[in-house]
N, C-alpha and C positions, 0 to 999 in steps of 0.2 A: 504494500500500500504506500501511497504517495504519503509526503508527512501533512498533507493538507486533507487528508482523510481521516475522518476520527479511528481509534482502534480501539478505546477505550471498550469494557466489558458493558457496560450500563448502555452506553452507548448503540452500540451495536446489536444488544436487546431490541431496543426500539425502532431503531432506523435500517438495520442492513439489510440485501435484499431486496429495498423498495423501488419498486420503477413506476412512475405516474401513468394512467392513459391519458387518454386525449379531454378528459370528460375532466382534469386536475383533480381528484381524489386526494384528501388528506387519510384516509383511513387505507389500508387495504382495501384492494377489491376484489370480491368472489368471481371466479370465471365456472359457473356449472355449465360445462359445453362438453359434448365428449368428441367432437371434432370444431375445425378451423377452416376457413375459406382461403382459396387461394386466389392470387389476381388473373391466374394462367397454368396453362398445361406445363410451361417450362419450370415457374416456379415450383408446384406443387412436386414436380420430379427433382427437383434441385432439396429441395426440404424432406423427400423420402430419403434420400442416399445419403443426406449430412452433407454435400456439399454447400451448403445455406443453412444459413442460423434459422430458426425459426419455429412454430407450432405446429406438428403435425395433428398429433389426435390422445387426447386425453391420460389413453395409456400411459403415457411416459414423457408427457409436455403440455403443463399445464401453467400458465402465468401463476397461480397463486399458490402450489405447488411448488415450482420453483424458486419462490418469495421466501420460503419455508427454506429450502433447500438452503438458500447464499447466507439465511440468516442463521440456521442452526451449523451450519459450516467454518461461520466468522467465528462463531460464539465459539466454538472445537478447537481453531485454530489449523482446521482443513485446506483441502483444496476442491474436494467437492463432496458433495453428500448426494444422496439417494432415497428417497422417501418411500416408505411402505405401508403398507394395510397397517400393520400389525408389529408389535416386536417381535413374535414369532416368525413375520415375515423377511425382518431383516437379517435374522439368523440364517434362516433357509436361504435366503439369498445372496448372501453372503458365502456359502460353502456351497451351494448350487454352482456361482460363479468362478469362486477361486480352487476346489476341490476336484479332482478325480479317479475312476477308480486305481485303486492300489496305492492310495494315499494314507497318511497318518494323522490322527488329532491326537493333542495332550489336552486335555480339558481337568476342569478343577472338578471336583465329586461336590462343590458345594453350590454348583449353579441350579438356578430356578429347574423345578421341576420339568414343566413343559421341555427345558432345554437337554435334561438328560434324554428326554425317549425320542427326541427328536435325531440326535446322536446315538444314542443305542438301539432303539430300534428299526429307525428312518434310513440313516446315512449307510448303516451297515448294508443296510440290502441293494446298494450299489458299491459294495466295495470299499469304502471308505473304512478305516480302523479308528475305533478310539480307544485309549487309556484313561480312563478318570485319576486322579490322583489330589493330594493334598493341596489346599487352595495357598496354606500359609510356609511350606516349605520348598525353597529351591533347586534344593539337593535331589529331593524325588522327581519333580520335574525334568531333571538334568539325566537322571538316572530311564525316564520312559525316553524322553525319543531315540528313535531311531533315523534308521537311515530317510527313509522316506517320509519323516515327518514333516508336513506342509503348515500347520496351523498348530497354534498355541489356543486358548480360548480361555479367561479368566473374567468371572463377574466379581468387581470388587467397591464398596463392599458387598458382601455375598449375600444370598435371601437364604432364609432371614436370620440366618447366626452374626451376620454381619462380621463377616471371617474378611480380612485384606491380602490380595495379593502382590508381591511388592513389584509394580510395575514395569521399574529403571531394571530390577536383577533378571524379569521374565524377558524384558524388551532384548538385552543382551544375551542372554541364553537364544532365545529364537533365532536371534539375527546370524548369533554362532555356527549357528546349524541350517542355514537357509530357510527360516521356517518365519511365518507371519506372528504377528500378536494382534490379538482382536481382546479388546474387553466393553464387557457390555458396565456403562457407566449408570446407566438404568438408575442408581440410590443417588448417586451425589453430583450431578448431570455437570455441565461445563462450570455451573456456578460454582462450584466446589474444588470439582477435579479437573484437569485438563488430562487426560490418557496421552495425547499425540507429542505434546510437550514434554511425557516421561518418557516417551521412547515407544512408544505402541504405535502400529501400523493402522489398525483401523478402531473404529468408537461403534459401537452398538447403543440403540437406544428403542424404549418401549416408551414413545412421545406418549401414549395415554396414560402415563404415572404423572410426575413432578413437570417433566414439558408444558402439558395441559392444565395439570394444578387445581383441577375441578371435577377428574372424573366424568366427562362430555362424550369422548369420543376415545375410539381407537386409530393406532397409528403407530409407525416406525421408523426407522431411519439407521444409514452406515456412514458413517465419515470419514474420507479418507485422501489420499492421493488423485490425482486428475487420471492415472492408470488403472488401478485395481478397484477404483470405486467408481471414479467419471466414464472410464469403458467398458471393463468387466462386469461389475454389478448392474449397471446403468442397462448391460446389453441385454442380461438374465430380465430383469425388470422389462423391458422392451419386450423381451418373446414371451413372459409365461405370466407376466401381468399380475404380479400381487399387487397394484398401484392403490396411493393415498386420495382417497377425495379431494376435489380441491375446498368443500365446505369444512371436511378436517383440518385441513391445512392452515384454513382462515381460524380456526376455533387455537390451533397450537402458537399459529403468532401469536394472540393476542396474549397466551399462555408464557409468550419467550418475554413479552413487554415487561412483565411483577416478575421474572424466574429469582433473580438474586435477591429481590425483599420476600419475597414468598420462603426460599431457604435457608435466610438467615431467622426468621421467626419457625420455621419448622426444626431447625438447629437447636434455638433456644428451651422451648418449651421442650423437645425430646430431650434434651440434656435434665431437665428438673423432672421429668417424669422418671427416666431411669436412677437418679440419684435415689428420686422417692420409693420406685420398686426395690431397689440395692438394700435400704433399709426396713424392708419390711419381713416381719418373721416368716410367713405363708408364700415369700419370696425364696426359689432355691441359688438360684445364679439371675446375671440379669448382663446381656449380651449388649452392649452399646460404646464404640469406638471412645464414645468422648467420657468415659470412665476410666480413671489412673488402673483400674484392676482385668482391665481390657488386656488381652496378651499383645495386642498389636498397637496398643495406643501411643507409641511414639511412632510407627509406621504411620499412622491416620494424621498424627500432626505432622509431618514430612512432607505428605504428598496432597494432602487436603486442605483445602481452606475450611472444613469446619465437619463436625459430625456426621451430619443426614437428619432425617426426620424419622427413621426405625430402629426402634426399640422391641426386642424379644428379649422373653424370659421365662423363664422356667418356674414354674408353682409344684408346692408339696403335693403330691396325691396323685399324680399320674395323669393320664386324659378326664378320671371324670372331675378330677377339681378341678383343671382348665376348661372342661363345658362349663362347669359350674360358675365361672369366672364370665363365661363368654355371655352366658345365657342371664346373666343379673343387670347387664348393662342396661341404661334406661336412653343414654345419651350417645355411646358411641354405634357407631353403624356394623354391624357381624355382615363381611365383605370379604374377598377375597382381594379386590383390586387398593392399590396405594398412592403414595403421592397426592391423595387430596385433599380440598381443605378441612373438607370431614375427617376424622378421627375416627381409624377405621381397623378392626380388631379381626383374626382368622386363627384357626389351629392348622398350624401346616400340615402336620400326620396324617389329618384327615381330609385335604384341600390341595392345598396347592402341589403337597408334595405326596399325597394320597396315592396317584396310578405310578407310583415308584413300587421299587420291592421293599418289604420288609427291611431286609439284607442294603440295600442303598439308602432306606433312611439311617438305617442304623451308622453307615459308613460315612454319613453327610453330619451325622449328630443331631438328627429329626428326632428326637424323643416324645414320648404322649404327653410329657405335662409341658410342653413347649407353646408357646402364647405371641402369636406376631403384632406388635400395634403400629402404625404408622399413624403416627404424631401431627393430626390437620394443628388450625390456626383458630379454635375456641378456645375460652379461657381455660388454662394450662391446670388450673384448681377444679375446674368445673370436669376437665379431664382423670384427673386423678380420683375425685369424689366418685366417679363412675366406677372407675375399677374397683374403688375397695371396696363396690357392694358383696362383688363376688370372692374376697378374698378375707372376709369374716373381721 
């Protein structure tokens, strides 16, 4: 960027991205069209092959879409991003793109559920190999790849143990071995963390978490390089069409505008909430970065500007004192989905990480008295008053 360009983070929130039409719009503008008119035979042939800049057809070129794209790409610190349905969709699209068969994955054992069966049972059946292994140690990492490992894959922090992997150590191990880093930033999004800045090759995101901030809509996104993301992803996206609406798109700007004052009050109030679990007797453990008794909590202040808004923890009695917990709330929402301003409570064991094995929650540290909250933006007392209904 020129130095007469802002770069600033706040900044770029609100404004990057923006191109005016003819009509001078101060707001975004929604383009619902699923194709574009062309002035002629030649242009419209010039804008199918890419020789010409321009809008072909909704699939995969959408002005407001792409508004989303330059803006959540400045914020990464990218060179270009990729918008999808879904964050499941930027996963898939992601190793759809850059994967093939007789390839390698190292992945962490402690990423979102959807992402292991997508990896174990999905990818496998084309060939692809994964490894699950330890999110917090390097050493085993170092010790799974092999020769043809292509891909690293680490969600950090992690759902919902909020386990950290250390970035800068994964980025160099990969690169060692010719192998990518992907991490999905999903908990502590660009406000917090930058990934590309630690060394990570591409940023994964589930825009309908902390992106959106309200729980509206679904959506995704991959950030990365003008090659492996502007051509390769871009291209996948182009033929098998898991594409972002452009009505999502408009719902996620407005979401990128509040991202860093939305995070720093989701920071705050989960920090007093876990302090408060930490001391309570019917409390077993209480998993959240911005606690001194956190195993990675100087890894969290290194690499992050601040906590997150998830807090999980552990209660005496197993699964049925965590229904009993679940089921008392008057005020928080029993949700599976996070990042919203709501304050929103789930049992993993039986949800999110549910259609896992036995054997891989066990291996992830999914236990039955486990309790996930993501920390909205109600008064932080009126949050805590909630929980203790169920916890006597």
């Amino acid at each position: 960027m020129g130095s007469d360009i802002p770069t600033d983070f706040d900044t770029l929130a609100v404004r990057a991205g923006q191109v005016r039409g003819h009509e001078g719009e101060h707001a975004e503008a929604i383009y619902p069209t699923s194709s574009f008119a062309f002035s002629s035979a030649a242009e419209a042939a010039a804008r199918f092959s890419g020789a010409a800049p321009g809008n072909v057809y909704s699939r995969f070129t959408n002005p407001t879409v792409r508004t989303f794209q330059d803006r959540l790409a400045a914020l990464e610190g990218g060179e270009a991003c990729v918008a999808t349905a879904s964050g499941m969709a930027a996963i898939l699209s992601t190793c759809m793109a850059l994967l093939q068969q007789g390839d390698h994955v190292v992945c962490s054992r402690s990423v979102f559920g959807s992402t292991v069966n997508l990896f174990d049972r999905y990818l496998k059946r084309f060939g692809v190999a994964v490894d699950f292994v330890s999110q917090v140690d390097p050493s085993v990492w170092s010790a799974a790849i092999r020769p043809n490992t292509r891909l690293l894959f680490a969600e950090t922090p992690s759902n919902p143990l909020t386990e950290l992997a250390d970035i800068p150590a994964l980025a160099e191990l990969a690169h060692a071995h010719g192998a990518l880093l992907a991490v999905d930033n999903c908990f502590c999004t660009p406000a917090l963390q930058r990934p590309l800045a630690l060394g990570a090759d591409l940023v994964i995101h589930s825009a309908t978490k902390y992106l959106d901030g309200q729980g509206r809509c679904l959506g995704g996104a991959v950030v990365g390089d003008a090659e492996r993301v502007g051509k390769d992803v871009f291209g996948f996206l182009r033929t098998a069409g898991p594409s972002m609406s452009p009505f999502n798109a408009w719902v996620f700007l407005k979401g990128l505008e509040t991202l860093r004052l939305r995070m720093r009050a989701h920071c705050e109030s989960a920090q007093r909430v876990a302090e408060w679990l930490q001391a309570h007797p019917q409390v077993e453990r209480v998993h959240y970065p911005g606690l001194s008794t956190h195993p990675q909590h100087a890894l969290a202040r290194q690499q992050q500007d601040g906590y997150g808004g998830i807090v999980s923890f552990e209660v005496c009695g197993g699964q049925e004192a965590a229904w009993r917990v679940v089921d008392a709330t008057r005020l928080i929402s029993i949700t599976a989905n996070l990042g919203d301003a709501k304050t929103t409570i789930t049992h993993p064991a039986t949800t999110t990480h549910g259609r896992i094995t036995a054997r891989q929650r066990a291996e992830a540290g999914i236990r039955d008295g486990l309790l996930r909250v993501s920390v909205g933006l109600e008064s932080v007392e009126d949050i805590m008053t909630d929980l203790a209904r169920g916890l006597g």
